[in-house]
N, C-alpha and C positions, 0 to 999 in steps of 0.2 A: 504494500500500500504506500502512494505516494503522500507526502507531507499535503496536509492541504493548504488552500490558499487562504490566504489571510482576510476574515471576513469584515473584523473592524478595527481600522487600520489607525492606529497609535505614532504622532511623531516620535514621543517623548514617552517615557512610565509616568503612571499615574503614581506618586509618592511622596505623602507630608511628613520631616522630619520635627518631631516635638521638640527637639532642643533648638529649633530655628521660628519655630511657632509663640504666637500672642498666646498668653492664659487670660481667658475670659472669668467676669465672674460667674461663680454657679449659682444655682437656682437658692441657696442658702446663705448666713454667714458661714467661713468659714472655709469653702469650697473655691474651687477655679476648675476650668474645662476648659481642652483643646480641641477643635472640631477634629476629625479625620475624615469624615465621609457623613455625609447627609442627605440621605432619598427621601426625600416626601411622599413622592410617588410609591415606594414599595413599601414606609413605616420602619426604614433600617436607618438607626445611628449608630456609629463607631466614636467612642468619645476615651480623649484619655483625662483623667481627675486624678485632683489633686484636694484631698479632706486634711485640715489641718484638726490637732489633737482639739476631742471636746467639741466635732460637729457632731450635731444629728441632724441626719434628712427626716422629714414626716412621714408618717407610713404612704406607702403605698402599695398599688394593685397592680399587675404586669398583666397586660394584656396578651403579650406573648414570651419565648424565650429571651434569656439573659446571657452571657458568657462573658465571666469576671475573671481578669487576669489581674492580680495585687505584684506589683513589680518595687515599693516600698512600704515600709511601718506594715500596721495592722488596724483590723478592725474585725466588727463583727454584727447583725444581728441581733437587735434585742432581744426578739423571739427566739431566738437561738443565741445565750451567752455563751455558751462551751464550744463554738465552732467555730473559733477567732480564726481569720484569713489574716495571714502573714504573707510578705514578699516571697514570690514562688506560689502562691497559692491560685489553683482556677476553679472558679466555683461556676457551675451551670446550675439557672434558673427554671422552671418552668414555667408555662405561662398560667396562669391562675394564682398564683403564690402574692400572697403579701408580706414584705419586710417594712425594717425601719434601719436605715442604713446609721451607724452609730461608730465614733473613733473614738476610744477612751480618754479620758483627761489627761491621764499622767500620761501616753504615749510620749514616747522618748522623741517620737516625730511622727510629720503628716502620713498619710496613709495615701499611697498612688496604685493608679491602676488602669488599666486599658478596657475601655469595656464595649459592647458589642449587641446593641438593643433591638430587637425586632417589634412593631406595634408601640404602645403607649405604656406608662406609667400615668395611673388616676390616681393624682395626689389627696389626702385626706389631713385637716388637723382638726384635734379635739375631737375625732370621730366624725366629724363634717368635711363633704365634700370641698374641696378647693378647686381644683382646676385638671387638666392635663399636660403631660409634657412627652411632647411625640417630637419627632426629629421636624418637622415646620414650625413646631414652638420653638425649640430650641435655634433652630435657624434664623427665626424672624429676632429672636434676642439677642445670638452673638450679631447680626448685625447693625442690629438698632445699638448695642454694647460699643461696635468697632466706631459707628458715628460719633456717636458721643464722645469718645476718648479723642475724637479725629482723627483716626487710624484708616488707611485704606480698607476696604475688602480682604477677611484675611484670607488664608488661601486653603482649600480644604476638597475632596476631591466631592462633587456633585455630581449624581447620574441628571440623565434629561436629554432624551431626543441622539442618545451615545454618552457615555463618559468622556467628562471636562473635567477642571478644575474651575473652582470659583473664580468670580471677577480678581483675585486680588492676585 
């Protein structure tokens, strides 16, 4: 069988390095997020975060799967104290599952990690609905985020119509 031919044709790789990358804030105190890839269209974010010691995110509800790769510190789960995620650690979500993403006080340091979201997160506080954060939320934030700072369009790779990269 011969090689086939090349169906959609790429000048350049599509590839954001986070050490070259803006840290947006996240949806909490305490948080930062670097886009990596943002589909609207299909409900997939790739985001890498950054939880300093003594965030908690609110609960929420995963509409679909999750794949947590923890790359430094730790965290954990309120629902689950005994399954601390340390650096090296990859945790798969399923969809229906609710957490409350939580970095302990004393951590010696922030908690990072690469993650990899399918569908939405329906955010919840006080046991009342809040809002959602699908990857068009988060999209339409880190860029209203990059205006505000006055920062160009940062650069992050976006499907639509073929894979690009963002304006920036």
């Amino acid at each position: 069988m011969a090689l086939p031919k090349v169906v959609t044709h790429q000048d350049r790789l599509l590839t954001v390095n986070i050490h070259e990358a803006v840290e947006f804030p996240g949806s909490e105190s305490g948080s930062t997020i670097i886009p990596l890839f943002l589909d609207r269209e299909n409900g997939v974010w790739v985001l890498y975060g950054k939880f300093e010691p003594g965030t908690t995110l609110p609960p929420h509800f995963h509409t679909g799967t999750v794949h947590f790769f923890t790359t430094k510190g730790e965290w954990n789960y309120v629902e689950y104290p005994d399954d601390r995620q340390t650096a090296g650690s990859y945790l798969y979500e399923p969809g229906g599952s609710v957490h409350t993403f939580s970095v302990p006080a004393d951590a010696r340091e922030a908690a990072e990690g690469f993650m990899v979201v399918y569908g939405a997160n329906v955010i919840f506080k006080d046991g009342e609905y809040q809002g959602v954060r699908d990857a068009g939320a988060i999209e339409d934030g880190i860029l209203n985020a990059a205006k505000a700072m006055g920062l160009p369009t940062p650069r992050y790779i976006r499907p639509g119509g073929g894979a690009a990269f963002s304006g920036g």
